[in-house]
N, CA, C and O atoms as a GROMACS GRO file, in nm:
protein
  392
    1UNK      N    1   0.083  -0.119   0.000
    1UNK     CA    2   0.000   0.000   0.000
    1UNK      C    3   0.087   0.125   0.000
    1UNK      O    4   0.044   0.220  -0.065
    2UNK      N    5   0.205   0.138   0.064
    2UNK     CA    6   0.290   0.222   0.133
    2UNK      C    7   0.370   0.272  -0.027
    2UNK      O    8   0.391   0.392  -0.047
    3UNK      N    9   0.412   0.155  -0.143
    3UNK     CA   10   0.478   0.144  -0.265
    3UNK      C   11   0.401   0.199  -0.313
    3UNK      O   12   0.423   0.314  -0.351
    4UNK      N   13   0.290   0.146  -0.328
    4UNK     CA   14   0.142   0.219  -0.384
    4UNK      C   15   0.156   0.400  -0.397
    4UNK      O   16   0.173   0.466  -0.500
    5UNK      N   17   0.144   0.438  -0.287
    5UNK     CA   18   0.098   0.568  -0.270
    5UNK      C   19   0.226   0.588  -0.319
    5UNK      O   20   0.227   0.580  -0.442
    6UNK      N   21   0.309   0.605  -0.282
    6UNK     CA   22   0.460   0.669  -0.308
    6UNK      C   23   0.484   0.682  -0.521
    6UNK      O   24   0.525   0.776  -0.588
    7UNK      N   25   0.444   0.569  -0.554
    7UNK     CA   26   0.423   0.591  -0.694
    7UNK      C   27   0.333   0.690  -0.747
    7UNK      O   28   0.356   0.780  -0.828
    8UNK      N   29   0.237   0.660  -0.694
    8UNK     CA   30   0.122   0.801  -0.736
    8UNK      C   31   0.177   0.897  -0.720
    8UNK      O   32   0.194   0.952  -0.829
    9UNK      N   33   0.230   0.969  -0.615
    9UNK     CA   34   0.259   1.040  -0.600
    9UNK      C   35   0.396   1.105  -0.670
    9UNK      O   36   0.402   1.220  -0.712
   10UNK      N   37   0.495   1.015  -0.674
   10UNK     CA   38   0.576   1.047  -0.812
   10UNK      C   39   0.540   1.059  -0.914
   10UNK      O   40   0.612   1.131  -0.982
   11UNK      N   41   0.419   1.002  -0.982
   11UNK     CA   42   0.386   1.009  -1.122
   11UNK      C   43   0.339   1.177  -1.125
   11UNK      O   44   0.385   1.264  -1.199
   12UNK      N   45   0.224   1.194  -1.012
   12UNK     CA   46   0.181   1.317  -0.994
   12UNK      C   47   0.265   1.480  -0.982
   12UNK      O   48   0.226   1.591  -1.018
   13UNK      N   49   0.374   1.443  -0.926
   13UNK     CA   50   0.482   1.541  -0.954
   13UNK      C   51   0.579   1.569  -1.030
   13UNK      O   52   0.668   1.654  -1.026
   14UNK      N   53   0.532   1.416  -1.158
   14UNK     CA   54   0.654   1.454  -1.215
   14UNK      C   55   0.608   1.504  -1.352
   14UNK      O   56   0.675   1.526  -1.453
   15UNK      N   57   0.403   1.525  -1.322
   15UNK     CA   58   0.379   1.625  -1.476
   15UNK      C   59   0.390   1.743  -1.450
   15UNK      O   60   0.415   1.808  -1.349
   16UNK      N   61   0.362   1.768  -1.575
   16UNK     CA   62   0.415   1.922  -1.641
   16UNK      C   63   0.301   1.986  -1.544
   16UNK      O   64   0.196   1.940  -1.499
   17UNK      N   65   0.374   2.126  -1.530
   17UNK     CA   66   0.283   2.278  -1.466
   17UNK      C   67   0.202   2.290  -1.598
   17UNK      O   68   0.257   2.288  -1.708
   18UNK      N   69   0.078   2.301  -1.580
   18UNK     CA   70   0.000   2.374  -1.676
   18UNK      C   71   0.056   2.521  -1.669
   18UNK      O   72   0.074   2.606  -1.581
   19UNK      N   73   0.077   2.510  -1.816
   19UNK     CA   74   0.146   2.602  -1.901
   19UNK      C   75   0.046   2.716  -1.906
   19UNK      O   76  -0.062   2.676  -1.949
   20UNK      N   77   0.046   2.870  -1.872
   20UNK     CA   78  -0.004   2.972  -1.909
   20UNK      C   79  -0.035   2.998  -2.045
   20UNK      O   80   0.035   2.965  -2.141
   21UNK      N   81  -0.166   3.073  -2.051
   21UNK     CA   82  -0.197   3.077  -2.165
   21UNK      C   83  -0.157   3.237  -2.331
   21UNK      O   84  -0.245   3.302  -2.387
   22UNK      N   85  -0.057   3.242  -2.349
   22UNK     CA   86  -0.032   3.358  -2.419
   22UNK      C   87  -0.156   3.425  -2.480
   22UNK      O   88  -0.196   3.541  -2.469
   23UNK      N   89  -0.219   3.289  -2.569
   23UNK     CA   90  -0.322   3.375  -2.601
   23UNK      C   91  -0.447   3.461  -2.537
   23UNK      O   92  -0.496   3.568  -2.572
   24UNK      N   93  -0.478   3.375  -2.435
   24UNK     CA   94  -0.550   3.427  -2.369
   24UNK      C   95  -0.506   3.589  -2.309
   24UNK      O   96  -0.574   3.692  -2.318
   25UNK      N   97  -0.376   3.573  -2.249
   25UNK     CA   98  -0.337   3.717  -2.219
   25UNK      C   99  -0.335   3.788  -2.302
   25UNK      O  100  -0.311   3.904  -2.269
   26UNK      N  101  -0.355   3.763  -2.432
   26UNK     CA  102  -0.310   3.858  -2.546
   26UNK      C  103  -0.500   3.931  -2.510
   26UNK      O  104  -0.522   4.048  -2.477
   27UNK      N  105  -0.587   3.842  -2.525
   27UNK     CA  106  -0.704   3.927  -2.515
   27UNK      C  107  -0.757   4.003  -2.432
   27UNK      O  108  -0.841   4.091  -2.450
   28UNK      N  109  -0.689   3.953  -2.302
   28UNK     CA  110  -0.696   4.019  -2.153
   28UNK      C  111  -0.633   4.121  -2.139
   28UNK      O  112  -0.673   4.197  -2.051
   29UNK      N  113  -0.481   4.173  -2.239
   29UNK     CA  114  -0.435   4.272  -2.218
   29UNK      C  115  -0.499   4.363  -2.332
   29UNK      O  116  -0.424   4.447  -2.382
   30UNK      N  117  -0.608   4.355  -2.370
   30UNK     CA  118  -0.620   4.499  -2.454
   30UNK      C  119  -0.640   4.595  -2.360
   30UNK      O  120  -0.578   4.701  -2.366
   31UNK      N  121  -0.719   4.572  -2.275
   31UNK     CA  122  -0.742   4.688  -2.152
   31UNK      C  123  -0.608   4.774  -2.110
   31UNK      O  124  -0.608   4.893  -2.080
   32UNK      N  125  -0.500   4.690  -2.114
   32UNK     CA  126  -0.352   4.763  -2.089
   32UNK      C  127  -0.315   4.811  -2.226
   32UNK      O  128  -0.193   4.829  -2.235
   33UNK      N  129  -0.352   4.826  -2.287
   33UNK     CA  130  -0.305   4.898  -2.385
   33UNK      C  131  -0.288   5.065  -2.388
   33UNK      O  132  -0.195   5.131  -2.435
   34UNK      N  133  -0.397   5.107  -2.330
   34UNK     CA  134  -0.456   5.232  -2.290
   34UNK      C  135  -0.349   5.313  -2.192
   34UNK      O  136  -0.358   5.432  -2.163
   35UNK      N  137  -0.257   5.232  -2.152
   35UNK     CA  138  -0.097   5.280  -2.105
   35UNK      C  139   0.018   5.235  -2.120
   35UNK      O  140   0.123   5.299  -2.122
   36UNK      N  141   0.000   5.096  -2.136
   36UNK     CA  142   0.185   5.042  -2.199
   36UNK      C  143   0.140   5.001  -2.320
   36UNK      O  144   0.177   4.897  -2.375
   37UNK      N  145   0.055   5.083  -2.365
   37UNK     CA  146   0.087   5.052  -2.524
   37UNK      C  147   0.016   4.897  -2.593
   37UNK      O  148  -0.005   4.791  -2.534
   38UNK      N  149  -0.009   4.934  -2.742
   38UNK     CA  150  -0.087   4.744  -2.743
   38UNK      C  151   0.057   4.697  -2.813
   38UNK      O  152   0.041   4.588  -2.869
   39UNK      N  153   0.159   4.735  -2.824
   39UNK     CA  154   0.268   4.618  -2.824
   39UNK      C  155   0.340   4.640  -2.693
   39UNK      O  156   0.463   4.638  -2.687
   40UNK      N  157   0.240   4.666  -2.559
   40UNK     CA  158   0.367   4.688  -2.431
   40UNK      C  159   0.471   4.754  -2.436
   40UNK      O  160   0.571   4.717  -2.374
   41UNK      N  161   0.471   4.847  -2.500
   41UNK     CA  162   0.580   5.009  -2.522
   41UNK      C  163   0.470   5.091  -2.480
   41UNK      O  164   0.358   5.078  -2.529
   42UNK      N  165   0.503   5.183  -2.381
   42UNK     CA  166   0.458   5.215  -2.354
   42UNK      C  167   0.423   5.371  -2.433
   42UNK      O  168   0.510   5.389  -2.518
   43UNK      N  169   0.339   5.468  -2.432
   43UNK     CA  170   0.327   5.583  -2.483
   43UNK      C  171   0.467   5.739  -2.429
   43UNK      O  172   0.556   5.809  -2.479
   44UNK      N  173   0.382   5.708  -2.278
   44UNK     CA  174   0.515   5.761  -2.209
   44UNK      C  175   0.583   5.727  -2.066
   44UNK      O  176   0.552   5.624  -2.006
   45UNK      N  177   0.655   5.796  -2.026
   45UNK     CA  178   0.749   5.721  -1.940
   45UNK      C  179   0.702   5.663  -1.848
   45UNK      O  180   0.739   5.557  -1.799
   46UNK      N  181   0.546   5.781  -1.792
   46UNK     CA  182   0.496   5.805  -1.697
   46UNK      C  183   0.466   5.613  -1.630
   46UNK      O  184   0.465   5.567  -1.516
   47UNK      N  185   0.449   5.560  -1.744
   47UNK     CA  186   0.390   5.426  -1.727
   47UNK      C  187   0.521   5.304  -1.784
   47UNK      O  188   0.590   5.308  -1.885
   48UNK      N  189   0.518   5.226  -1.698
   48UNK     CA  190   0.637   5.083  -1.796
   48UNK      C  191   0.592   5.023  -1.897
   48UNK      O  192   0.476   5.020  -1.938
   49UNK      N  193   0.743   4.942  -1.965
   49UNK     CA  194   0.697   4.894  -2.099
   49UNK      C  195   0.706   4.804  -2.028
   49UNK      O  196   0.774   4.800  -1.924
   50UNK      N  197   0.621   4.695  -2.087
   50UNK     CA  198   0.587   4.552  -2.037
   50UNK      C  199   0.643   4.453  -2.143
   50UNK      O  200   0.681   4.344  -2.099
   51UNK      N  201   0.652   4.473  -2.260
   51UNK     CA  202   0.687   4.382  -2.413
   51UNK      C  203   0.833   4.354  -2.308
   51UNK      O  204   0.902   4.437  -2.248
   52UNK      N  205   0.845   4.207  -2.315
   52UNK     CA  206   0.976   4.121  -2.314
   52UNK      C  207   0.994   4.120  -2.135
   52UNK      O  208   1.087   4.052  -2.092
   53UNK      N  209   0.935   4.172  -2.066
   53UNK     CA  210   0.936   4.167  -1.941
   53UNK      C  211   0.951   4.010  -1.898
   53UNK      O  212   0.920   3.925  -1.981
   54UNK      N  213   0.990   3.977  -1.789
   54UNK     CA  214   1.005   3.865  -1.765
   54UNK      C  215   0.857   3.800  -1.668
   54UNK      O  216   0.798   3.867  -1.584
   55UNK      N  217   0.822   3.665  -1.705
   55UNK     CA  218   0.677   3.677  -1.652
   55UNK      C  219   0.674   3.666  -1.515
   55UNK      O  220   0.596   3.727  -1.442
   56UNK      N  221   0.795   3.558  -1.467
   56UNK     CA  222   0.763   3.624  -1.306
   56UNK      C  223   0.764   3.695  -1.235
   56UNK      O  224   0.732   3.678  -1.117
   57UNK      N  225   0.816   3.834  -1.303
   57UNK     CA  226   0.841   3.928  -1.268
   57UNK      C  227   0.679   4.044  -1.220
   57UNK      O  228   0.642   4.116  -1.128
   58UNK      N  229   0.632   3.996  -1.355
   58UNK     CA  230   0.504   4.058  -1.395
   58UNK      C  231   0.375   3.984  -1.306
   58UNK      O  232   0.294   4.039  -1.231
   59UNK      N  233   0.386   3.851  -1.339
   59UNK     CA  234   0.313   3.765  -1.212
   59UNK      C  235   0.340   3.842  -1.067
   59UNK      O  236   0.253   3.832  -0.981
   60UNK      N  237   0.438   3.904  -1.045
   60UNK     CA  238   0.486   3.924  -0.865
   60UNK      C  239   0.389   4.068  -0.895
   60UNK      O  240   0.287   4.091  -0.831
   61UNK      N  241   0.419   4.120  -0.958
   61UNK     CA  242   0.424   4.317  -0.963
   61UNK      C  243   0.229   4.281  -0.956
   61UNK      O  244   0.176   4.324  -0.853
   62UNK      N  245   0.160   4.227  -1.032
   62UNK     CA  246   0.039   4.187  -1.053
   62UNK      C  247  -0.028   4.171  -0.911
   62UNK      O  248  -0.121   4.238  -0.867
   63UNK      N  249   0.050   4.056  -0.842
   63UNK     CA  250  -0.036   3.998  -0.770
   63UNK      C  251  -0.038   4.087  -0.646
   63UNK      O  252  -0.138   4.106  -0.577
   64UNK      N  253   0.102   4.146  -0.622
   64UNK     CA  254   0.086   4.268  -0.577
   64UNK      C  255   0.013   4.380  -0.513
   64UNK      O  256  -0.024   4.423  -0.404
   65UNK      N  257   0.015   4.411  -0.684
   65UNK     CA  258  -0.097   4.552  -0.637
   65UNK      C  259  -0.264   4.508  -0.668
   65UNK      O  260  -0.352   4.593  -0.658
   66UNK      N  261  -0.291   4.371  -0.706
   66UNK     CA  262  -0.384   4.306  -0.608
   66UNK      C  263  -0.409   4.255  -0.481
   66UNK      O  264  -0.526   4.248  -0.441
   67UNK      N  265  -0.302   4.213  -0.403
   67UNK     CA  266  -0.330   4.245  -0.308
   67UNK      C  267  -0.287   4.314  -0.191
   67UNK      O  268  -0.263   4.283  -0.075
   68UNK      N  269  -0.285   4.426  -0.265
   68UNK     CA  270  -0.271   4.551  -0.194
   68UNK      C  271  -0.122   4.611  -0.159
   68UNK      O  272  -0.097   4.731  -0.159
   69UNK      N  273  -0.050   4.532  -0.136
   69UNK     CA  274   0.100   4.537  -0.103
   69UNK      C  275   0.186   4.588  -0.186
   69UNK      O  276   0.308   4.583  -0.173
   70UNK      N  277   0.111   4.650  -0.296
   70UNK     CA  278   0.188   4.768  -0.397
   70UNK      C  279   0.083   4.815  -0.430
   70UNK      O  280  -0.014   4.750  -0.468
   71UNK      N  281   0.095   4.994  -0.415
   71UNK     CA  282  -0.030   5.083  -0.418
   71UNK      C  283  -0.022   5.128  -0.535
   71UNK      O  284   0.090   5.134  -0.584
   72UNK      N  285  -0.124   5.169  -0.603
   72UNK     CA  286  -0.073   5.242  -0.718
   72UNK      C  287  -0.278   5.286  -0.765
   72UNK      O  288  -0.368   5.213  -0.809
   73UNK      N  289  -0.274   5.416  -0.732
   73UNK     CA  290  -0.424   5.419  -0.796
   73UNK      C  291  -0.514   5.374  -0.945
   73UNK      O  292  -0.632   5.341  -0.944
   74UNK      N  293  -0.437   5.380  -1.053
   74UNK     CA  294  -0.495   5.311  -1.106
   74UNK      C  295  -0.487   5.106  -1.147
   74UNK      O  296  -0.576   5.031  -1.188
   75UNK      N  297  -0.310   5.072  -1.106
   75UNK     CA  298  -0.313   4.934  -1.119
   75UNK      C  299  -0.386   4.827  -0.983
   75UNK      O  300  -0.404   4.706  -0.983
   76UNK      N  301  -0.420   4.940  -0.862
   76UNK     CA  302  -0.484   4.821  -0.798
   76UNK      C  303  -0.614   4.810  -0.828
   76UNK      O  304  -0.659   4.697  -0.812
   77UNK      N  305  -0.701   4.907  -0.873
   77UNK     CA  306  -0.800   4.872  -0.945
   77UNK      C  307  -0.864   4.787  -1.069
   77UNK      O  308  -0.967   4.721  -1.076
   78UNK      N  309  -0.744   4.821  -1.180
   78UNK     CA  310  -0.698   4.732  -1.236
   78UNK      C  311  -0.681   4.558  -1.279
   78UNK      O  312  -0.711   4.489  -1.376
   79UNK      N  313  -0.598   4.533  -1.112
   79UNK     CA  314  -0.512   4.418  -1.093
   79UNK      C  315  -0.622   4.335  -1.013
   79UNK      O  316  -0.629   4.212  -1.020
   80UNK      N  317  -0.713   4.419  -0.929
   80UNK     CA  318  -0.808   4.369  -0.867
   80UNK      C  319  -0.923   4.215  -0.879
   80UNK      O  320  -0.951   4.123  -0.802
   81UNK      N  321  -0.962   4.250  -1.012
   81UNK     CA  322  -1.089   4.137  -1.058
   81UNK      C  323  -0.980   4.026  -1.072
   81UNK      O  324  -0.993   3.908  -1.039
   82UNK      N  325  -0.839   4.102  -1.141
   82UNK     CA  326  -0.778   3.968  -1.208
   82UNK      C  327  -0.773   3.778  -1.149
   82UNK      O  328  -0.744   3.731  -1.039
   83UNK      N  329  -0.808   3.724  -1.257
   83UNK     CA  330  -0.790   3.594  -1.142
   83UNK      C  331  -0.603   3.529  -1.136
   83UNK      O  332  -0.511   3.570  -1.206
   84UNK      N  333  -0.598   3.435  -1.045
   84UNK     CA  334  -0.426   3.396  -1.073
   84UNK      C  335  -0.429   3.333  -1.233
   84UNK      O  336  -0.326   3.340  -1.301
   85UNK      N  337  -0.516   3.289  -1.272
   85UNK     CA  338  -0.493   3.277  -1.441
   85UNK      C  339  -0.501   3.362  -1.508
   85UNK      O  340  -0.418   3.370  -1.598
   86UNK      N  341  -0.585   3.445  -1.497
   86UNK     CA  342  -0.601   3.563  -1.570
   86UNK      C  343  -0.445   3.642  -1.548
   86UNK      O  344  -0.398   3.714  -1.637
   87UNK      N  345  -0.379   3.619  -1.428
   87UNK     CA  346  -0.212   3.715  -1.406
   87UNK      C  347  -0.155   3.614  -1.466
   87UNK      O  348  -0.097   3.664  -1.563
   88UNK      N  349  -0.140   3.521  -1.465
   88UNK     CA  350  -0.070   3.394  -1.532
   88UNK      C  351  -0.060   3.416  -1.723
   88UNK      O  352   0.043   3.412  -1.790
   89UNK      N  353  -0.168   3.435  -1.761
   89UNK     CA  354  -0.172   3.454  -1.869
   89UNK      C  355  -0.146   3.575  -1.926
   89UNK      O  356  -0.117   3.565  -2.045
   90UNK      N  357  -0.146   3.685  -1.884
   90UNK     CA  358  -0.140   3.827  -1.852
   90UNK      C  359   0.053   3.827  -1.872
   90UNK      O  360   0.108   3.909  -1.945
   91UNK      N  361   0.110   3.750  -1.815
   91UNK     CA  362   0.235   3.754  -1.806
   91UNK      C  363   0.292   3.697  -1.874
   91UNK      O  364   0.403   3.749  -1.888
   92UNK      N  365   0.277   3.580  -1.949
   92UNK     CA  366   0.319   3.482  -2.032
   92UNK      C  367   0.337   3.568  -2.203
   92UNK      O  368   0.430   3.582  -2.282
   93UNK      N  369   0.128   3.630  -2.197
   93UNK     CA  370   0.180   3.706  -2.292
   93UNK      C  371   0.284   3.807  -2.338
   93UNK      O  372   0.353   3.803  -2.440
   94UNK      N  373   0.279   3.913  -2.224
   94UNK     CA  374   0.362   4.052  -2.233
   94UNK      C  375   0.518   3.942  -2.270
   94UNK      O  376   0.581   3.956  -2.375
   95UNK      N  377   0.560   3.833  -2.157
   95UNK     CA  378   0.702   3.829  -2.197
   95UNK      C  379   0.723   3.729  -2.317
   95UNK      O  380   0.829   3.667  -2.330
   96UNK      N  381   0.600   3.714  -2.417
   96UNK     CA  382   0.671   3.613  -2.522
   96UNK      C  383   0.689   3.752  -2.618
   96UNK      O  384   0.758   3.752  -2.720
   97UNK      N  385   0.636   3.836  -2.581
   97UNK     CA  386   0.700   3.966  -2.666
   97UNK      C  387   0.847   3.998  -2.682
   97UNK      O  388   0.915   4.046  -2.592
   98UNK      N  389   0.904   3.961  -2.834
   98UNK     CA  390   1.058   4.012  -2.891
   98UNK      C  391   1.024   4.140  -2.926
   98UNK      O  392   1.108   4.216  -2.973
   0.00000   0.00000   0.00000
């Protein structure tokens, strides 16, 4: 029983992370367009470019100023509804940007 479980449980850790979805972020970020730009360049400085960003980077900054622990008046509003897939995908897209 003891062999048993111990296998399951290796098999179970040894699949893949579901992979984030680019496309999906691609449709989720039109709303960001309206400040870093719809290729993530941003317009001006005032705001970051996001194109090529690294995604865990963007995943951290996200989850963030959702929850609350980075202020920013318009990204915690923003960052708020997002779900962890919705930041997941959100990030995958911006950094498959060359």
């Amino acid at each position: 029983m003891k062999n048993t479980a111990m296998i399951i449980l290796a098999a179970l850790l040894s699949l893949p992370a579901v992979a984030a979805d680019a496309e999906a972020g691609k449709a989720k970020a039109a709303v960001c367009a309206g400040c870093h730009g719809a290729d993530g360049i941003s317009f001006t400085p005032l705001y970051p470019n996001l194109k090529g960003q690294k995604a865990a980077y963007l995943e951290k900054q996200l989850h963030a100023f959702k929850d609350g622990s980075r202020t920013d008046p318009v990204m915690g509003p923003m960052a708020g509804p997002l779900s962890d897939e919705d930041i997941s995908n959100l990030a995958a897209y911006f950094s498959s940007l060359k």
